[in-house]
N, CA and C atoms as an extended XYZ file, in Angstrom:
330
Properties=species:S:1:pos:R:3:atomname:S:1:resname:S:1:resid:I:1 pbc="F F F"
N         3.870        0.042      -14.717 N   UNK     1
C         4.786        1.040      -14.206 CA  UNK     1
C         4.593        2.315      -15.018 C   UNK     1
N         4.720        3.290      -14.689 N   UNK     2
C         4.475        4.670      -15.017 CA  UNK     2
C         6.018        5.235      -15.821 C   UNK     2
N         6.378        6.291      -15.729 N   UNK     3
C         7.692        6.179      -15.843 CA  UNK     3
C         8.538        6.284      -15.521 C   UNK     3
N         9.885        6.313      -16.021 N   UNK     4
C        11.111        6.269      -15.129 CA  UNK     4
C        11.883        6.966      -14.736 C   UNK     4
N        11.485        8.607      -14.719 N   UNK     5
C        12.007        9.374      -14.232 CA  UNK     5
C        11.059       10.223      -12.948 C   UNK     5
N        11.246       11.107      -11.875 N   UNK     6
C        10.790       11.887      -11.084 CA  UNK     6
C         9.753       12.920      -12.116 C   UNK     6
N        10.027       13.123      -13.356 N   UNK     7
C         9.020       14.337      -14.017 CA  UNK     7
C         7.894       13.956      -14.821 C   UNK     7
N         8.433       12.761      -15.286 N   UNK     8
C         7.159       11.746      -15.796 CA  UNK     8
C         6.209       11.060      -14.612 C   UNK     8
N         6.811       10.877      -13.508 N   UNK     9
C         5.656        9.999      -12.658 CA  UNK     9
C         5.155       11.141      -11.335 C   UNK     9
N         5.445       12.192      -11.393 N   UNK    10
C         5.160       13.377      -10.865 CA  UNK    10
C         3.961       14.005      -11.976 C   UNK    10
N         4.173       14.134      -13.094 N   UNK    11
C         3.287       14.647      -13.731 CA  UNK    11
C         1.916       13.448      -13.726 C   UNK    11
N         2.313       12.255      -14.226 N   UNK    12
C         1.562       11.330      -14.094 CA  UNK    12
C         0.061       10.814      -12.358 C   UNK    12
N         0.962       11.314      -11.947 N   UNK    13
C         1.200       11.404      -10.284 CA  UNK    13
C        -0.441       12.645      -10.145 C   UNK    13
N        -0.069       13.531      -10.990 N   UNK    14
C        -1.286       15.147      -10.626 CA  UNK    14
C        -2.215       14.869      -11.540 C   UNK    14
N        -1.805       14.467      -12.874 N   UNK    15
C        -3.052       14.113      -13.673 CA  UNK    15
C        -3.939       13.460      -12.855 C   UNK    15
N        -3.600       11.950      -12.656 N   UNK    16
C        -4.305       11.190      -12.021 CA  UNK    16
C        -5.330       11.845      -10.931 C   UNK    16
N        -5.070       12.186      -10.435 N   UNK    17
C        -5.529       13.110       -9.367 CA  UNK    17
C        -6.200       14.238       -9.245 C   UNK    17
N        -5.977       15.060      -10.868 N   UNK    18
C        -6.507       16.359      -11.603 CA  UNK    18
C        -6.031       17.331      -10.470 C   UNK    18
N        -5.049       17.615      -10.217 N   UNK    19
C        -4.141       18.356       -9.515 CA  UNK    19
C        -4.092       19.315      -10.605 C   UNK    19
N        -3.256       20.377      -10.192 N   UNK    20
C        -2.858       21.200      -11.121 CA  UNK    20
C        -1.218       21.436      -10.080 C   UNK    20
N         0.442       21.832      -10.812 N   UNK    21
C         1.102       22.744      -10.384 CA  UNK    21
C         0.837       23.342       -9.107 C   UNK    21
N         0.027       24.183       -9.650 N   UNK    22
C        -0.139       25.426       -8.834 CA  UNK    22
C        -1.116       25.133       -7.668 C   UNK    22
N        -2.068       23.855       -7.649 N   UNK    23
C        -1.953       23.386       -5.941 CA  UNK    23
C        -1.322       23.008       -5.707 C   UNK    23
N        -0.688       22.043       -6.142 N   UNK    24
C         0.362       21.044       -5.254 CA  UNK    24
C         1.433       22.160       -4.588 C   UNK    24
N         1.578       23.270       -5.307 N   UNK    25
C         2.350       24.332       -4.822 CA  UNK    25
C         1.862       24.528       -3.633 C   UNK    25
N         0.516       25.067       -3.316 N   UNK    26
C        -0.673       25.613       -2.124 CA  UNK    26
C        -0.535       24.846       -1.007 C   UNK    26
N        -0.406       23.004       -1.297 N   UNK    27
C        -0.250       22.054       -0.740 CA  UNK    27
C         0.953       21.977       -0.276 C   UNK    27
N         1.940       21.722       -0.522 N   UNK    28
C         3.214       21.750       -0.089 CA  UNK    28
C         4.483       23.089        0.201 C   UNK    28
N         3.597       24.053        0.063 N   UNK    29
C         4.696       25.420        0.054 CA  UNK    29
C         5.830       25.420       -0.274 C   UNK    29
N         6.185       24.884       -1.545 N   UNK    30
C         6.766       24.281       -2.828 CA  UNK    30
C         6.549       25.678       -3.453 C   UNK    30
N         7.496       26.455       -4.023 N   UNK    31
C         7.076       27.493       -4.667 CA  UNK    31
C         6.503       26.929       -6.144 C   UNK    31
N         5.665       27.504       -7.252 N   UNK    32
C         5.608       27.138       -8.023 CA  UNK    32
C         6.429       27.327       -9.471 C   UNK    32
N         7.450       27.970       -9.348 N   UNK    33
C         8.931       27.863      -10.049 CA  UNK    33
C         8.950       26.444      -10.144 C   UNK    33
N         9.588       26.609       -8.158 N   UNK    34
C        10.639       25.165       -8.149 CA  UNK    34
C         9.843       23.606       -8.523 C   UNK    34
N         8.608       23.684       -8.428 N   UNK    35
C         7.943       22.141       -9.084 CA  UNK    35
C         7.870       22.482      -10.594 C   UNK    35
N         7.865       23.729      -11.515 N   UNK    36
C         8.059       23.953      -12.823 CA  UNK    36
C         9.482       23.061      -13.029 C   UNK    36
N        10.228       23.470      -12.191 N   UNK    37
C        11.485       22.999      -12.452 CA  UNK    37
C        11.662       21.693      -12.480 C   UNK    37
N        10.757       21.027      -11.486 N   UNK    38
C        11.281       19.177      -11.957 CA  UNK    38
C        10.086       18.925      -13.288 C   UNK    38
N         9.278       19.864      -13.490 N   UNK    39
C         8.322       19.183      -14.309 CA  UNK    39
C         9.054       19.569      -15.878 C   UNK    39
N         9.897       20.148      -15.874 N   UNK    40
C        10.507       21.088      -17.263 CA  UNK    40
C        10.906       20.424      -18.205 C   UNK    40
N        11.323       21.101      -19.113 N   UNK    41
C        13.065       20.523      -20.196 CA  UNK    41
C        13.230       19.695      -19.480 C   UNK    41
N        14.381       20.258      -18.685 N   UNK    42
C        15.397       20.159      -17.627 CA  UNK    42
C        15.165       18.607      -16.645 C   UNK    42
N        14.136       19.249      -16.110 N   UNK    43
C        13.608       18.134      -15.026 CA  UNK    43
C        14.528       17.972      -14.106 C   UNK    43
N        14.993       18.878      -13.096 N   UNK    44
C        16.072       18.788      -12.122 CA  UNK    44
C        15.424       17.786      -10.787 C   UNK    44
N        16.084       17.127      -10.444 N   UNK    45
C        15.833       16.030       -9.541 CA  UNK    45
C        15.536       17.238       -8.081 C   UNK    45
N        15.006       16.858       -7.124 N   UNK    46
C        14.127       17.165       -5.892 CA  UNK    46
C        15.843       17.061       -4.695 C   UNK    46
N        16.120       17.523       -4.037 N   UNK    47
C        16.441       17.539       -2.897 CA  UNK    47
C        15.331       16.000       -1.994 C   UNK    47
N        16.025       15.400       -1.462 N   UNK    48
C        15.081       13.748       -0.850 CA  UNK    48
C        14.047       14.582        0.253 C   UNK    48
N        14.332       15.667        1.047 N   UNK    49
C        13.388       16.325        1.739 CA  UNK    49
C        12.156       16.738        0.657 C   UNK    49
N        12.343       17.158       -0.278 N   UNK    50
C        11.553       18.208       -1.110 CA  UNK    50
C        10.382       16.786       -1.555 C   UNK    50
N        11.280       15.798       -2.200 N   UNK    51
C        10.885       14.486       -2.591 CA  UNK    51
C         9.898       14.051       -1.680 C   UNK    51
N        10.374       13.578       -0.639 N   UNK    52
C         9.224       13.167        0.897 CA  UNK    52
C         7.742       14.016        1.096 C   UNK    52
N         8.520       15.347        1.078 N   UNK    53
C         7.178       15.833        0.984 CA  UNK    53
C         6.108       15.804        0.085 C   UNK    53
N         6.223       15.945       -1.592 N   UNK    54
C         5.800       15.931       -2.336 CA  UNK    54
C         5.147       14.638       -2.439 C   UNK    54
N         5.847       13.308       -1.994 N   UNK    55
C         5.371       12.119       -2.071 CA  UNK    55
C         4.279       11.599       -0.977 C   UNK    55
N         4.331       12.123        0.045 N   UNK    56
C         3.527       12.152        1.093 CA  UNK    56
C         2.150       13.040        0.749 C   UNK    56
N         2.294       14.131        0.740 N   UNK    57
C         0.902       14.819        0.123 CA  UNK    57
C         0.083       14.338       -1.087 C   UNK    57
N         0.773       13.463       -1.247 N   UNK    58
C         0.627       12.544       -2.811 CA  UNK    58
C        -0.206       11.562       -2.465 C   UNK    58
N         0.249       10.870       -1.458 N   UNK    59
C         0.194        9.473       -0.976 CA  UNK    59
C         0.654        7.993       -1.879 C   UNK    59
N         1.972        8.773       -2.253 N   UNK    60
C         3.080        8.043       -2.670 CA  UNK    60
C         4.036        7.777       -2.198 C   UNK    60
N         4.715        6.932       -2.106 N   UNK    61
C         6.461        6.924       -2.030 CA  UNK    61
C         7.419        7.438       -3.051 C   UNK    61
N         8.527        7.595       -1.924 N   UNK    62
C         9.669        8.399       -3.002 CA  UNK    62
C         9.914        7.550       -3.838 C   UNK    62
N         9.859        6.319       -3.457 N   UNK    63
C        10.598        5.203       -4.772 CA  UNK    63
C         9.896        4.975       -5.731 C   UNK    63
N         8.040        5.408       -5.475 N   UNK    64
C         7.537        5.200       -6.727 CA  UNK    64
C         7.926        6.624       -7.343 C   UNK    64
N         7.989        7.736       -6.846 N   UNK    65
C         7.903        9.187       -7.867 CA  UNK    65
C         9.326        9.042       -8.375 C   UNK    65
N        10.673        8.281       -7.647 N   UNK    66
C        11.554        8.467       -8.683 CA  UNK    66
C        11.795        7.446       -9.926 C   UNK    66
N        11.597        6.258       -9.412 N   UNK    67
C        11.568        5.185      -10.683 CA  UNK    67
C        10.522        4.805      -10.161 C   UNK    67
N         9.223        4.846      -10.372 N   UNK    68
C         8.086        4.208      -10.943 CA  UNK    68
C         7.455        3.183      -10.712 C   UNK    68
N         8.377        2.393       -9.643 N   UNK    69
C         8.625        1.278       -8.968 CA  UNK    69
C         7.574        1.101       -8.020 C   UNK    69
N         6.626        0.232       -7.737 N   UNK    70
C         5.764        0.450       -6.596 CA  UNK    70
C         6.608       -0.411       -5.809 C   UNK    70
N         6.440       -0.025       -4.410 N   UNK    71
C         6.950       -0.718       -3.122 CA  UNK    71
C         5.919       -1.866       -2.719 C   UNK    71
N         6.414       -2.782       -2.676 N   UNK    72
C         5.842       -3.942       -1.590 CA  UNK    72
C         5.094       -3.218       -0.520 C   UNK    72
N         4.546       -4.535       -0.022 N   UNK    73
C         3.935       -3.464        0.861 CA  UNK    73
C         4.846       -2.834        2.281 C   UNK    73
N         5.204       -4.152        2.679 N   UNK    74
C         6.265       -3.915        3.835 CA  UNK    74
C         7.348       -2.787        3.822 C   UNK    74
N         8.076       -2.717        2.155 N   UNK    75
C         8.831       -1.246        1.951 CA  UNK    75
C         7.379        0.239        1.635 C   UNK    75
N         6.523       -0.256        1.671 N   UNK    76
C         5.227        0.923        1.588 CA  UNK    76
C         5.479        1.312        3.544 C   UNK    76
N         5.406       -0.031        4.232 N   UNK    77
C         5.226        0.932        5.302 CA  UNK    77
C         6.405        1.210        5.979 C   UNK    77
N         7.716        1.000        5.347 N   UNK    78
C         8.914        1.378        5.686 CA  UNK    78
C         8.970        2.919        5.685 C   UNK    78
N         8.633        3.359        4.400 N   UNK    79
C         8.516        4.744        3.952 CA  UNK    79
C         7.789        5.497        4.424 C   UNK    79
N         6.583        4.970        4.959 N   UNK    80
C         5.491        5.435        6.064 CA  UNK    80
C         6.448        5.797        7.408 C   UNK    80
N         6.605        4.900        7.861 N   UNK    81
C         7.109        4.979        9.543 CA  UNK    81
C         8.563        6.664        8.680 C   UNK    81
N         8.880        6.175        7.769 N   UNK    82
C        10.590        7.718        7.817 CA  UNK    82
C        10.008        8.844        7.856 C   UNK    82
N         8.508        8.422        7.173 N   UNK    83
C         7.907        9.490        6.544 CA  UNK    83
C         7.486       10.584        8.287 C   UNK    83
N         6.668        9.937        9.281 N   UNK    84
C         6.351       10.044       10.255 CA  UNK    84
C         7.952       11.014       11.095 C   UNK    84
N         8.759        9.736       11.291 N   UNK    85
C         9.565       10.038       12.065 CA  UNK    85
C        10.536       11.431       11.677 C   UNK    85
N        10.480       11.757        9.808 N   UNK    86
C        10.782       13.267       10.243 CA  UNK    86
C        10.349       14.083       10.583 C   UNK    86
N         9.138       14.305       10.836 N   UNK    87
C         8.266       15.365       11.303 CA  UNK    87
C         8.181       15.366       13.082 C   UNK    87
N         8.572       14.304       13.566 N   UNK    88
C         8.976       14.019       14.972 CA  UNK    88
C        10.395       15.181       15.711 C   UNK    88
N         9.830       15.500       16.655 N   UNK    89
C        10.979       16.581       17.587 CA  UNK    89
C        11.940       14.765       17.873 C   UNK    89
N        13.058       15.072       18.588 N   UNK    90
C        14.287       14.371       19.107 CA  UNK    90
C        13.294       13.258       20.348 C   UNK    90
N        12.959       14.159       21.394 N   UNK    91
C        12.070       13.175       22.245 CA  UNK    91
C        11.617       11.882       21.368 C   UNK    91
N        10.790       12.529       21.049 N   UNK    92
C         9.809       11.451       20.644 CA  UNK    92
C        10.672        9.762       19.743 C   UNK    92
N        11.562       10.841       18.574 N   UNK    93
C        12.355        9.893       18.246 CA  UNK    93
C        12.889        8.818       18.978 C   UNK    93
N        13.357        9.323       20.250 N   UNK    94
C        14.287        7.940       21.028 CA  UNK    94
C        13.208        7.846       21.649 C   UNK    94
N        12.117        7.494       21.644 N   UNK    95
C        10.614        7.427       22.621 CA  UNK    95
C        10.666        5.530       21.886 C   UNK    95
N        10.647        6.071       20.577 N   UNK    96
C        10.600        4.990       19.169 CA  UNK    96
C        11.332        4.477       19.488 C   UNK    96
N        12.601        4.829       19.096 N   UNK    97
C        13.496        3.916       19.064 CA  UNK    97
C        13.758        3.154       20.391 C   UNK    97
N        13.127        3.495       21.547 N   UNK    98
C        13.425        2.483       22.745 CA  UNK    98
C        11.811        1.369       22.600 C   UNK    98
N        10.915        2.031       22.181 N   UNK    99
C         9.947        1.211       22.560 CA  UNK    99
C        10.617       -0.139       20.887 C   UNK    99
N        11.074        0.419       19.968 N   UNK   100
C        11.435       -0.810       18.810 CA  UNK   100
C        12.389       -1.620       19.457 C   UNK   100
N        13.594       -1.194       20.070 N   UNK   101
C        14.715       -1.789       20.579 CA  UNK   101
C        14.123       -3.312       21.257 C   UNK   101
N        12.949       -3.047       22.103 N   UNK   102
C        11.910       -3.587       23.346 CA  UNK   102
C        11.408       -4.347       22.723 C   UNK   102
N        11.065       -4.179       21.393 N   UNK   103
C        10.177       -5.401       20.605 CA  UNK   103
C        11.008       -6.079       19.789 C   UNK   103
N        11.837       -5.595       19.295 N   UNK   104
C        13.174       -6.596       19.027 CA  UNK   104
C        13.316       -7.577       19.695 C   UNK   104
N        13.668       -6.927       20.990 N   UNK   105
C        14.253       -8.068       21.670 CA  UNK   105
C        13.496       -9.318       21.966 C   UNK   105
N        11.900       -8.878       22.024 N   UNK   106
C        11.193       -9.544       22.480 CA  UNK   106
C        10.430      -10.529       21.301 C   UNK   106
N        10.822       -9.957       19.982 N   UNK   107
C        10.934      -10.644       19.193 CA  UNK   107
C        11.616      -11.813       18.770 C   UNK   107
N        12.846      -11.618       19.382 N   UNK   108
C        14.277      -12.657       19.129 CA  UNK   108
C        14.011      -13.692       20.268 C   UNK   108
N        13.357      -13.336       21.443 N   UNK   109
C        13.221      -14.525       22.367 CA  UNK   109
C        11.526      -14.932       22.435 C   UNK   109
N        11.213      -15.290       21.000 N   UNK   110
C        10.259      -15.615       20.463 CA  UNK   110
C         9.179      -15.560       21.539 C   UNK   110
């Protein structure tokens, strides 16, 4: 496990990667203040939007960048599918949610 806060496994997170700040800024239109700011002293926690994004361009989850935690895989593709569905207009959303409803069901009557 990496560590246990959002500024340690964020920093940990760009090393790895040889990122610098100031892309991940380029990358996410993240000003480069506001990622100074979780990386700081301070280390102010992310807004969960700000989080998603950052973790996605990453190809992380939020649960690993805030505690360090890797996800199973099944919660890996939990975070995948939220990850997807915010970037989705309203249509599409209940497009999902009727075609899941459909496999539910069809799940339960084995």
């Amino acid at each position: 496990m990496e560590g246990t806060n959002f500024k340690e496994n964020l920093r940990a997170a760009l090393n790895s990667r040889g990122l610098t700040v100031k892309e991940l800024s380029a990358m996410t239109g993240i000003s480069k203040g506001t990622l100074d700011c979780y990386l700081g002293a301070r280390a102010s926690m992310p807004p969960a939007s700000v989080a998603v994004k950052i973790a996605g361009l990453l190809g992380l989850s939020v649960e690993y960048l805030v505690s360090g935690r890797e996800l199973q895989k099944h919660e890996n593709n939990i975070a995948v599918i939220i990850q997807i569905l915010a970037e989705l207009g309203e249509k599409d959303i209940k497009t999902i949610l009727a075609v899941s409803k459909t496999l539910k069901t069809q799940a339960e009557k084995g």
